[in-house]
C-alpha positions in Angstrom: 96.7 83.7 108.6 94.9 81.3 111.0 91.8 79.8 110.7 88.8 79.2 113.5 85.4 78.0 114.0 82.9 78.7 116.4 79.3 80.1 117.5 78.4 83.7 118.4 77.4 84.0 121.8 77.7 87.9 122.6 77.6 91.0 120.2 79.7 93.5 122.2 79.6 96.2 119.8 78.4 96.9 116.5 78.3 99.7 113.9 76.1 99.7 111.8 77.1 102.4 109.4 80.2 100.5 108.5 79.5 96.7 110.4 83.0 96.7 112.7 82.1 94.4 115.2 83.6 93.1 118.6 82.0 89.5 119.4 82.6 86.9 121.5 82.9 83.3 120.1 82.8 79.9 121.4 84.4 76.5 120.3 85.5 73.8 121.5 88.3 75.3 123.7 87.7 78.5 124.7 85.6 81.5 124.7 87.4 84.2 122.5 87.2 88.1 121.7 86.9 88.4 117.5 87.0 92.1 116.1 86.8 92.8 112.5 84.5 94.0 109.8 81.4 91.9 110.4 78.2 93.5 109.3 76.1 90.4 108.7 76.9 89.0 112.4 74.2 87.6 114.7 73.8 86.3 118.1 74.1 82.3 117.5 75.6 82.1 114.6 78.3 79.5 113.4 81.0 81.4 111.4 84.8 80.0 110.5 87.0 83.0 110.9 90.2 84.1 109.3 93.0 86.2 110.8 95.4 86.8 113.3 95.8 87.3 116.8 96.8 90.2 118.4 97.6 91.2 122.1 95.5 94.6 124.0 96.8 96.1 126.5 93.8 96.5 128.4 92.0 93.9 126.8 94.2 91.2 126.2 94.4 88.8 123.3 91.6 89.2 120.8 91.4 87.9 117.5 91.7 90.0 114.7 89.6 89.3 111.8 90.3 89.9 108.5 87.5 87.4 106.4 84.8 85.5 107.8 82.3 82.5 106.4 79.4 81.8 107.8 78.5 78.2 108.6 75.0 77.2 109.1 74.0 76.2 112.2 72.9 72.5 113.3 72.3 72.4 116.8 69.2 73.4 118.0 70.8 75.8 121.0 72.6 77.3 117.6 69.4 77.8 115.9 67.8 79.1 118.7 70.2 81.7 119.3 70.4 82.8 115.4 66.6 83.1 115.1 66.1 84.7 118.6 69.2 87.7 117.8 67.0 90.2 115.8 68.7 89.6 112.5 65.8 88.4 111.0 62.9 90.9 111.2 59.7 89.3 112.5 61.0 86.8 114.9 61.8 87.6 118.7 62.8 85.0 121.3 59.0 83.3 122.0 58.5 82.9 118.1 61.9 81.7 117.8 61.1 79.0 120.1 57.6 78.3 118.9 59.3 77.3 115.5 62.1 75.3 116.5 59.7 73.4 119.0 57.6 72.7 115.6 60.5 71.8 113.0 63.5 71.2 115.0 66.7 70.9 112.8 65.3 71.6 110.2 64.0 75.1 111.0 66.3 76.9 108.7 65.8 74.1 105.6 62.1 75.3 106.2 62.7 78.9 105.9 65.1 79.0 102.9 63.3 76.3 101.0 59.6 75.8 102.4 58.4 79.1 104.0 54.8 78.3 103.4 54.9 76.1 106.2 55.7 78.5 108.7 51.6 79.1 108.7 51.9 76.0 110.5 53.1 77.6 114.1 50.4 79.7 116.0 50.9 83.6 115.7 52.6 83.2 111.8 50.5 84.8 109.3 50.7 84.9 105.7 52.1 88.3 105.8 54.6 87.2 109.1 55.7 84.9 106.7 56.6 87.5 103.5 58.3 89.7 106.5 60.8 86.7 107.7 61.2 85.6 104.2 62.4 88.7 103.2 64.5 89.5 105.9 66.2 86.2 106.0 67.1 86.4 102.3 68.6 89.5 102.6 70.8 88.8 105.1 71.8 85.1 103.0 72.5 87.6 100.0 75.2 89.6 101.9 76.9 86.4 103.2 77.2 85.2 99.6 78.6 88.2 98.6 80.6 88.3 101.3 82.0 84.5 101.1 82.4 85.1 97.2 84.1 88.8 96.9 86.4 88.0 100.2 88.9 85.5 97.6 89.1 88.8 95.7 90.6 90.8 99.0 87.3 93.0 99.3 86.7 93.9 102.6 83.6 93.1 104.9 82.7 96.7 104.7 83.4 97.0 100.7 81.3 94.1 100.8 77.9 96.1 102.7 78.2 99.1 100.1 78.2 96.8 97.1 75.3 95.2 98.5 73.8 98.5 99.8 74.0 99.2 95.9 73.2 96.0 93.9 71.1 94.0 96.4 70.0 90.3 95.2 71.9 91.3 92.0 75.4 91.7 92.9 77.1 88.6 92.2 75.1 88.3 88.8 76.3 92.0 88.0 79.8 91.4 89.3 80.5 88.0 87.0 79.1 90.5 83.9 81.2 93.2 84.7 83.1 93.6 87.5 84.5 96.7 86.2 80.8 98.3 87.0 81.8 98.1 90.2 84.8 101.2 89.4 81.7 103.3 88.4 79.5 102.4 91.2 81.3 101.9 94.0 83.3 104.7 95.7 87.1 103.4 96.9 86.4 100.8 94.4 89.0 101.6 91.8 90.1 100.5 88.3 92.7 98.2 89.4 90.7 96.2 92.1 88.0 95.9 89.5 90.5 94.8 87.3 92.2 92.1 89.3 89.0 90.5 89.9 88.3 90.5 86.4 91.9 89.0 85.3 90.7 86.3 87.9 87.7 85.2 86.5 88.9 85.4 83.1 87.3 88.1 81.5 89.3 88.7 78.1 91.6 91.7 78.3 90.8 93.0 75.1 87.3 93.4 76.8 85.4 96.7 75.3 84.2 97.0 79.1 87.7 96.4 80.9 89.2 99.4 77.9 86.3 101.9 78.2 86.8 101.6 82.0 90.5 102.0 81.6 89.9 105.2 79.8 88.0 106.5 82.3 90.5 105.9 84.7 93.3 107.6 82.8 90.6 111.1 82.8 90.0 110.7 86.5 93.6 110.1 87.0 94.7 113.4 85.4 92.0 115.1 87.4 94.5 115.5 90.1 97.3 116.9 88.2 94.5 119.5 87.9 93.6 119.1 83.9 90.2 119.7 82.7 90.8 117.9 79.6 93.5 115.2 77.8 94.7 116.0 74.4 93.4 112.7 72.5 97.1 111.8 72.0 97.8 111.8 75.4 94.8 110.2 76.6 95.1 107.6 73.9 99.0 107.0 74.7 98.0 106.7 78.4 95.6 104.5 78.4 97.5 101.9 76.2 100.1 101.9 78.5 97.5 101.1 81.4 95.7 98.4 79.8 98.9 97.0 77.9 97.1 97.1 74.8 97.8 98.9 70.7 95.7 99.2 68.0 92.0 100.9 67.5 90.3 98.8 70.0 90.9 102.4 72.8 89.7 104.7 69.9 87.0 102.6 69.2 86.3 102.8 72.9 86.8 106.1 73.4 83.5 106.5 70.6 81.7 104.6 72.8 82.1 106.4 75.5 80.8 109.5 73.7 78.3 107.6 72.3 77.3 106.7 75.7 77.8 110.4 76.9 80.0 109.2 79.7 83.0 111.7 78.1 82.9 114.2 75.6 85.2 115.6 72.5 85.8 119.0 72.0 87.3 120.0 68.9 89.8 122.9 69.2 92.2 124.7 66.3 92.2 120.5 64.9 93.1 119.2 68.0 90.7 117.3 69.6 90.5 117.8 73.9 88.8 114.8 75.5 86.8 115.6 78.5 85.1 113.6 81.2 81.5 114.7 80.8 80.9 116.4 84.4 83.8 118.8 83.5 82.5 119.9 79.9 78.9 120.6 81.3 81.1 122.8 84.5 83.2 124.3 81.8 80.7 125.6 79.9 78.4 126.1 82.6 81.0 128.6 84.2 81.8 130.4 81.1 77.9 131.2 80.4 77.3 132.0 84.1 80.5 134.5 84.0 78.9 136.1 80.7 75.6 136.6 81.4 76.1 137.5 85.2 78.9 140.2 83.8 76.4 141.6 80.9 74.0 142.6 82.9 72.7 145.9 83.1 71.9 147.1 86.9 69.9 150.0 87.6 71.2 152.9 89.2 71.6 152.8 93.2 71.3 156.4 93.5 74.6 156.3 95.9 76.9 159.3 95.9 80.2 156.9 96.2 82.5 159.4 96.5 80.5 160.6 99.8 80.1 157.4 101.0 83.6 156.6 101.2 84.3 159.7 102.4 81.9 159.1 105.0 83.4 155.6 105.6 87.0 157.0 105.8 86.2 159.5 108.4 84.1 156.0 110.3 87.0 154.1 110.4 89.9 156.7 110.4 91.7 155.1 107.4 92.7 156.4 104.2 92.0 154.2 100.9 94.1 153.6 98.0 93.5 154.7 95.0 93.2 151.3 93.4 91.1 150.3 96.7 88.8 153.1 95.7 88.6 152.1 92.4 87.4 148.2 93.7 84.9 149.9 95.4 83.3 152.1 92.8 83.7 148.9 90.3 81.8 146.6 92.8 78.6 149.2 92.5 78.3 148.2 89.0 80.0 145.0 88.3 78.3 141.6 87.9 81.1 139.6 88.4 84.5 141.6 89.8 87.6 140.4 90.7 89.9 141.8 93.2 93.0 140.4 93.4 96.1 141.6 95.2 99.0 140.0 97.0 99.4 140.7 101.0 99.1 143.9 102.9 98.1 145.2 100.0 94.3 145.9 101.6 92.4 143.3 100.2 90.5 142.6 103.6 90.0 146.4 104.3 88.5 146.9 100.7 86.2 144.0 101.3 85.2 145.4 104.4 84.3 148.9 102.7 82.6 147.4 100.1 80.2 145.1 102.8 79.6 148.6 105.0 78.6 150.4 101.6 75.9 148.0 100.1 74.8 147.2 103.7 74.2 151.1 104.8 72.2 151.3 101.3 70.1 148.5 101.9 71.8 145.7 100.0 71.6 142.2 101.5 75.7 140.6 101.5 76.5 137.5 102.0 80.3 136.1 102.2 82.1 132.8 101.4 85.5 130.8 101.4 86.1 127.2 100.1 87.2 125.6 103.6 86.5 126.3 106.8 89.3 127.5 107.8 89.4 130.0 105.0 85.8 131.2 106.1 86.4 131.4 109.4 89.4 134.0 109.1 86.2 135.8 106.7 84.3 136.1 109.5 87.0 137.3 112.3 88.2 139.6 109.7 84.8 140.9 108.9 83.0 140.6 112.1 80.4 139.1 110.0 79.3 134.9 109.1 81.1 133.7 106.4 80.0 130.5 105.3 82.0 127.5 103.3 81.2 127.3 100.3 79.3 123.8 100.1 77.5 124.9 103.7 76.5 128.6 101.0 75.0 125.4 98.7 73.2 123.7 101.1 74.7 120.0 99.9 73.3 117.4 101.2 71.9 113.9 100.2 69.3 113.7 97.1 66.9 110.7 97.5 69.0 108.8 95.5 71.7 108.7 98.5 74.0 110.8 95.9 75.7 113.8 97.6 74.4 117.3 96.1 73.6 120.5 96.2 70.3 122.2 97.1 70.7 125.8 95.7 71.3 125.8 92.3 69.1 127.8 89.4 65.7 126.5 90.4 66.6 127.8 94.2 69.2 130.2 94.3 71.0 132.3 96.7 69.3 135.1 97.8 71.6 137.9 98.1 72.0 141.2 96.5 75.7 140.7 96.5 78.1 137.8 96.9 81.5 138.3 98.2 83.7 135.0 97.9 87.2 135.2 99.0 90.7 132.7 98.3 89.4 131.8 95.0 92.6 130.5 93.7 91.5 127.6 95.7 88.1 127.1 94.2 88.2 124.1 91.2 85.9 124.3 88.4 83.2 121.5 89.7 82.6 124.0 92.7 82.7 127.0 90.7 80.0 125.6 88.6 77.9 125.0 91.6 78.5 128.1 93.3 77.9 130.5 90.0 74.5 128.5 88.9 73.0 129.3 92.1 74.0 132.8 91.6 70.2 134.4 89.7 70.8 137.4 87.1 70.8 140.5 89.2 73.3 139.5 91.4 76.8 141.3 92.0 79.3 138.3 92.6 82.9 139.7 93.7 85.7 136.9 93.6 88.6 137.9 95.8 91.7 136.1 95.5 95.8 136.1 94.8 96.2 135.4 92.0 100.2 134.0 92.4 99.3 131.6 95.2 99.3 127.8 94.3 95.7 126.7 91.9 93.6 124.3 93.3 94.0 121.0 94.3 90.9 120.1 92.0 91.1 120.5 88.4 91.4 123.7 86.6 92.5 127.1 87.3 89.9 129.1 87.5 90.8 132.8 89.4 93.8 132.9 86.9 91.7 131.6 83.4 89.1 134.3 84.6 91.7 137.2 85.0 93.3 136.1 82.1 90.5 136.4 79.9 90.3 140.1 79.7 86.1 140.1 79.7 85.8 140.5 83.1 86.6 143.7 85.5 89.4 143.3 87.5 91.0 145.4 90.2 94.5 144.7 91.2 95.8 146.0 94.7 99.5 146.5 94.3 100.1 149.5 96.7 101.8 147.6 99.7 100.9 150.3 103.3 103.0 151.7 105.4 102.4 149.4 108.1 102.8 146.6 105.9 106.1 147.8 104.8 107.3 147.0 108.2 106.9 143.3 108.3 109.8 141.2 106.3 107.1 138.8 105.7 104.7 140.7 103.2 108.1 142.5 101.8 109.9 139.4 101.0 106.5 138.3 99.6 106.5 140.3 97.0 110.0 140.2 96.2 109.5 136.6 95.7 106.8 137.4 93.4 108.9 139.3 91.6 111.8 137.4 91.5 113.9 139.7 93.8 117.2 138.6 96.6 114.9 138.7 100.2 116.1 140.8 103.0 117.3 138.2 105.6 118.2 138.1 109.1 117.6 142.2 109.7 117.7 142.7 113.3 114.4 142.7 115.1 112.4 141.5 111.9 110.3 138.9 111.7 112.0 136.8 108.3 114.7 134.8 109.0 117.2 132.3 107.1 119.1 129.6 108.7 121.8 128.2 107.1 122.2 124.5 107.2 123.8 122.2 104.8 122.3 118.4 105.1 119.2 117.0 105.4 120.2 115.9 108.9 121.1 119.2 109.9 118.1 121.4 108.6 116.1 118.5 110.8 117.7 118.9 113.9 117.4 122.4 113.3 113.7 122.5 112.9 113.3 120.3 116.2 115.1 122.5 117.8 113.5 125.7 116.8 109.8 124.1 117.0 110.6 122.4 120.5 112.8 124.3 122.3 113.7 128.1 121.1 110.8 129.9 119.2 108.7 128.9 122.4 110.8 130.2 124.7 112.2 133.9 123.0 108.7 134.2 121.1 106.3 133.1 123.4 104.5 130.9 121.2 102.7 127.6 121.6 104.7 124.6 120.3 101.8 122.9 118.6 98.9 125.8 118.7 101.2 128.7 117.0 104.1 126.6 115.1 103.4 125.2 111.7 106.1 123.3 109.7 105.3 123.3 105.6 107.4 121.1 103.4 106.7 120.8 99.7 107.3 117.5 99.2 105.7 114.4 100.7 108.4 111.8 100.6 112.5 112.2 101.6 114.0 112.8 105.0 112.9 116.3 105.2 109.0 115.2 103.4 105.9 115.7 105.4 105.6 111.7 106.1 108.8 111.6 108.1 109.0 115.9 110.1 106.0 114.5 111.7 107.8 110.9 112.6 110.2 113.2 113.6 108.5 116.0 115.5 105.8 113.5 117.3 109.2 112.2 119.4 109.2 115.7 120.8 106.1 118.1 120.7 104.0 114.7 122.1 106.3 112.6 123.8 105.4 108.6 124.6 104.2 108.6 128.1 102.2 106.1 130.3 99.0 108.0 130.5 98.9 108.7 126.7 96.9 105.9 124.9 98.4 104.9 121.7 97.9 102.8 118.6 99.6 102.4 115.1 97.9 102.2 112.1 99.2 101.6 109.1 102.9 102.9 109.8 101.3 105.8 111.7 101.3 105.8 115.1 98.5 108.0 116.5 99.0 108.8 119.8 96.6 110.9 122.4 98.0 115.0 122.2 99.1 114.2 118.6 98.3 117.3 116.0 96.1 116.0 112.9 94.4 117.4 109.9 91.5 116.2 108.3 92.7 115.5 104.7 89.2 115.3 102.6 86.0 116.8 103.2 83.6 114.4 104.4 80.0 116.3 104.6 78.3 113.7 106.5 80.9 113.1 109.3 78.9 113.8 112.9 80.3 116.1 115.5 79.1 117.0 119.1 80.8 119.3 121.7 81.9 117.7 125.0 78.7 118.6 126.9 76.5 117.6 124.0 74.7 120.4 124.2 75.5 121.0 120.6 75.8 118.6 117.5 76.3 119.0 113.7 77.8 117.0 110.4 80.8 118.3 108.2 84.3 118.3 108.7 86.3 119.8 105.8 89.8 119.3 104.1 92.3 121.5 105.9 90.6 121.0 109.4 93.3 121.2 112.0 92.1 119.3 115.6 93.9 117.3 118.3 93.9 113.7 119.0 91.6 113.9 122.1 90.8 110.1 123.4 91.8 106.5 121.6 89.2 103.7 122.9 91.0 100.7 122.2 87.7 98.4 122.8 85.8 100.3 120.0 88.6 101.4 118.0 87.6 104.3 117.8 89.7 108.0 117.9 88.4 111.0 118.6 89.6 114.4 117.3 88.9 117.3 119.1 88.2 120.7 116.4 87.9 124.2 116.8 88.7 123.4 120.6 85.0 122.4 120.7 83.6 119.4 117.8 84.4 115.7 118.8 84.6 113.7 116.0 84.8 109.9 116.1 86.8 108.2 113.7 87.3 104.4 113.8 90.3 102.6 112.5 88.9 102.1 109.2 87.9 105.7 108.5 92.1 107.1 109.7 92.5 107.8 105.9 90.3 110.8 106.9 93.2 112.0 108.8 97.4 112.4 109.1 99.3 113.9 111.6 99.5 117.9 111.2 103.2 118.8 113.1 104.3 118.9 109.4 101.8 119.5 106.4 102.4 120.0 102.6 102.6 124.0 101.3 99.5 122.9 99.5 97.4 121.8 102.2 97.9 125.3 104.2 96.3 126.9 101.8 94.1 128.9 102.9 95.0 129.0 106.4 97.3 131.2 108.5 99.6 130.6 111.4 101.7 132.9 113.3 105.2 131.2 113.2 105.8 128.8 110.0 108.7 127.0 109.1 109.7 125.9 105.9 113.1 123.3 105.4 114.8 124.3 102.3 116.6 121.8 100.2 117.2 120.1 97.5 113.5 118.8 95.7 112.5 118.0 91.6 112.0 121.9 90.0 108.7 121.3 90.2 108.3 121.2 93.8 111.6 124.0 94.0 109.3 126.6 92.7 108.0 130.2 93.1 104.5 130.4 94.0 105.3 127.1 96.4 107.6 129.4 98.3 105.4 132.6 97.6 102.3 130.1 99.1 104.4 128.9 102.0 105.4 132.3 103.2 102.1 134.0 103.3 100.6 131.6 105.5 102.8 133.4 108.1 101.1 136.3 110.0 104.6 137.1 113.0 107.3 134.9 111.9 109.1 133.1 109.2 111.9 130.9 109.6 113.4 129.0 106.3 116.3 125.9 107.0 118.4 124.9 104.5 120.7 125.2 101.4 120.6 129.6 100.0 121.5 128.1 96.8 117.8 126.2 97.0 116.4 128.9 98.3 117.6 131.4 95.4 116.8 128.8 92.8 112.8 128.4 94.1 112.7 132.2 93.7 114.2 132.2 90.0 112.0 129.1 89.5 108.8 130.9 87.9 107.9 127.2 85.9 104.3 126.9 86.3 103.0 123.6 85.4 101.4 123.1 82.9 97.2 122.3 83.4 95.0 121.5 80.4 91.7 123.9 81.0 90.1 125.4 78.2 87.9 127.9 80.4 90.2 131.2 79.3 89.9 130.1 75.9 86.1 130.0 76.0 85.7 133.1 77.7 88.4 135.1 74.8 86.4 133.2 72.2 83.4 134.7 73.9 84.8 138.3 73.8 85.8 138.1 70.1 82.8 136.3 68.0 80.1 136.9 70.9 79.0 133.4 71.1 77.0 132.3 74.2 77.9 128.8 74.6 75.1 126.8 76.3 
């Protein structure tokens, strides 16, 4: 890293949301472009910069900076510059002149240390003075933070949210307990907190360091989707983390109840260790479910079996009987589940239930988890289906905290409540979604039950079903015209553990046999690239989805789309590009946006339109990359621009390839799935079952048969610790209502 010192004499860009700057600075030498995270910046200023250069294309060499120091300045042209930027609230360019014309160099000495004598110059108040004050401490509170956290290899931008947070009080609250900061501070983690503690020797036997080490080990499991650690396991992991034995983490641990940051659940003498949030959503769901599904409706005076006689003559179809059945069950049902696997008229029977309650009067309102997933709602409905969170109305709270609006003091108001892939719904959300459901209300999950659970923890459709208290309707009849596609036969005989029908002429399932990794990849470029465009008349990057279940490996997610980038958007001299991070994002390229961000602001290219939300699952198109700003911008739903600069790409990863688990949720019309050699947990069942549903004209698996016939004997589920099913039975058999 090199080192350089200078004054500020342009701001070329700024953002303020996240403080990436592009300046100019001058020293001795030379005049030079400095980019980096900057947020406390101003016109003027003396700062000693630390990075490394770096060579634009279009803009030449520019400094890259990755820490910066202010230095205060001494020259009065300095001074004059600082005070006259608008970084310090009260002062503009004639009062800036006025002051220094009164104290020279020692203007800033006067601020910091004797504002009162700021009375002194003509137009400077008593309260002008309180307003400069103010605003210059503020800013001399985020350069300390910023010259003492940047040792510790926090970020500039890390930096702004921990002041954001703590104001005048973060250093003081850091040197306590940096490990507050793992609480407080989102991307903040354990381990950075940690390492800064280690560094300015806080004892590692620290009751703060453990208790925050055992709530790292509950958050951690979180995404192996467990509710819940058995103590043993949680007591046993945490050790390991924090390298320490004895009673100090079970002493801990009773703090943490104590302190109602976790909770204890005692169950058949084994005690299950939850992270508070996720008792209260456990609980919450099970009481919801119980009294939503006890309640007593009154009689809609409908003559169902007219009705759907009525609707069968409408829409020239004939229903099956266990279709009929989900109907007449979603007259009187407070909570029903319909679950079924594909072509077996789950859409159709949603569709006759929405045309019954809606010819009677009944208000219906439908939902999906992603947006994707709600979208398809709608097209299949020809009526709005909302996300789920959009359903909630979530938005900020005045504490800045993300939530949601509807809840039990202002529900939903809908007679009935269709929501459907609920396999993909985790128990937070469910929670949400079910306590802003009032009494009175028909609620109707709809989901497949055999797909993959959620990426969020529990598993919620198949703890429900499972339970035996509420009604459930399963569609197993597979139609006629169903029966003719390979892809919802094979399905099922997946499901069921059944040799597939491969290869028959003029089908749309096919297996390729290839024996390496090497070969299955070449294989795959050439089918994406070159044939199923031409003999299926398919777009490349539009129609063709390639699902891998694994991340890492040859045939992994991380290197098909190295891979497939080379061909479906080939390096060019009018395509911008720029790496990031071993990615290489290039103008054309396919992404994903890979968590929801609710906030993120999108406007279509004639800004005639503009919103905020883009959600997990999101497919778009690199559309522009502006070098100068550092900016990309993703094009979605062929309409929403989003802007994403270089620090927010984490929001993103190239889509070519994408794990089974991300397409949930989401259908394509050709996938393709490599088939080799994985750990049995990613060679299993409802990962194959998952993959080849999302296919609505063509599948085409790669690979090894003997992989292929070991994913479909391969019904190992793994194991998640959730305790919902067990509440909901306990419910069922003793009648207890737990609150």
């Amino acid at each position: 890293m090199e080192k350089l010192e200078g004054m500020i004499s342009e701001i070329v860009f700024k953002n303020e949301d996240n403080g990436y700057t592009i300046a100019h600075l001058v020293n001795e030498n030379d005049e030079i472009v400095v980019v980096g995270c900057m947020p406390t910046l101003a016109m003027g200023e003396s700062i000693e910069v630390e990075g490394k250069w770096v060579n634009h294309k279009i803009y030449g060499t520019q400094f890259e900076v990755n820490s910066f120091m202010p230095v205060t300045p001494s020259s009065l042209e300095g001074i004059y510059v600082y005070l006259s930027s608008g970084m310090i609230h009260g002062i503009g360019e004639k009062m800036a002149k006025r002051i220094i014309d009164k104290f020279g160099v020692d203007t800033l000495d006067v601020i910091q240390n004797y504002p009162e004598k700021l009375q002194e110059v003509e137009g400077i108040g008593s309260k002008k003075v309180k307003q400069i004050v103010k605003s210059y401490e503020e800013d001399r509170e985020l350069r300390n933070i910023i010259i003492e956290l940047s040792p510790f290899g926090i970020t500039p931008n890390y930096c702004l949210k921990i002041y954001k947070k703590y104001k005048s009080s973060a250093i003081e609250i850091i040197n306590k307990n940096p490990y507050q900061l793992a609480e407080d501070i989102r991307g903040i983690g354990f381990k950075v907190a940690d390492s800064i503690a280690n560094k300015i020797g806080i004892d590692k036997n620290s009751k703060d360091r453990v208790c925050q080490g055992i709530l790292y080990t509950l958050n951690k499991s979180l995404s192996n989707g467990h509710t819940y650690l058995p103590e043993h396991i949680l007591i046993q992991d945490s050790e390991k983390l924090l390298e320490l034995s004895g009673d100090i983490v079970k002493e801990c641990v009773m703090m943490l109840v104590y302190n109602q940051k976790i909770h204890i659940e005692k169950v058949n003498n084994e005690n299950l260790i939850y992270l508070m949030p996720y008792y209260l959503s456990e609980n919450g769901v099970c009481s919801q479910i119980v009294k939503l599904s006890q309640y007593e409706f009154e009689d809609l005076n409908i003559d169902i079996e007219n009705e759907i006689k009525i609707l069968e003559d409408d829409k020239k179809i004939k229903l099956a009987e266990k279709q009929v059945l989900a109907v007449k069950e979603s007259m009187n049902s407070g909570v029903l589940i319909i679950t079924g696997g594909p072509g077996t008229g789950k859409t159709t029977t949603i569709n006759a239930i929405i045309d019954i309650f809606e010819n009677n009067g009944k208000s219906v309102t439908l939902a999906a988890p992603t947006g994707r997933a709600a979208k398809r709602m709608s097209e299949t409905s020809n009526k709005e289906a909302k996300t789920i969170h959009r359903l909630l109305e979530m938005g900020f709270s005045t504490d800045d905290d993300l939530t949601f609006f509807k809840d039990e003091e202002d529900p939903i108001n809908s007679d009935v409540i269709i929501v459907d892939e609920v396999s993909m719904v985790d128990i937070i959300l469910m929670y949400n979604l079910l306590r802003a459901i009032k009494l009175g209300t028909r609620v109707i999950l709809v989901g497949d039950s055999d797909q993959l659970p959620s990426v969020g923890a529990g598993n919620v459709l198949k703890d429900m079903i499972d339970s035996n208290i509420i009604n459930v309707v399963k569609l197993n009849e597979i139609f006629r015209q169903a029966q003719e596609s390979m892809i919802i036969v094979n399905a099922h005989k997946i499901n069921n553990g059944e040799p597939l029908h491969l290869n028959t002429k003029g089908k749309d399932f096919f297996f390729i046999r290839k024996s390496t990794n090497e070969e299955i990849l070449n294989e795959i470029i050439g089918l994406v690239n070159e044939r199923l465009p031409k003999f299926y008349n398919v777009d490349k990057l539009k129609d063709i989805q390639v699902l891998s279940s694994m991340r890492k490996g040859e045939l992994g997610v991380t290197n098909l789309n190295i891979e497939l980038q080379k061909y479906l958007n080939k390096k060019e001299k009018f395509k911008v590009e720029e790496s990031f991070s071993k990615r290489l994002f290039r103008v054309g390229d396919k992404v994903m946006q890979v968590k929801n961000n609710y906030t993120k602001k999108w406007e279509t290219e004639d800004q005639k339109e503009s919103g905020e939300g883009i959600y997990n699952g999101d497919i778009g198109y690199v559309y522009h990359i502006d070098k100068d700003k550092k900016t990309i911008y993703v094009l979605f739903d062929q309409t929403k621009i989003v802007s994403y600069l270089y620090d927010e790409l984490d929001e993103i990863d190239h889509s070519f390839c994408t794990t089974i688990h991300k397409s949930q949720g989401s259908e394509f019309p050709v996938v393709v799935i490599p088939i080799t050699w994985a750990p049995p947990m990613l060679l299993s069942r409802n990962l194959l079952y998952t993959a080849v549903t999302r296919a609505k004209k063509l599948v085409v698996l790669v690979g090894d048969v003997k992989y292929l016939e070991y994913m479909i004997k391969n019904n190992r589920v793994n194991q998640r610790y959730s305790n919902l099913g067990y509440k909901l039975n306990k419910f069922k058999q003793e009648g207890l209502l737990i609150e």
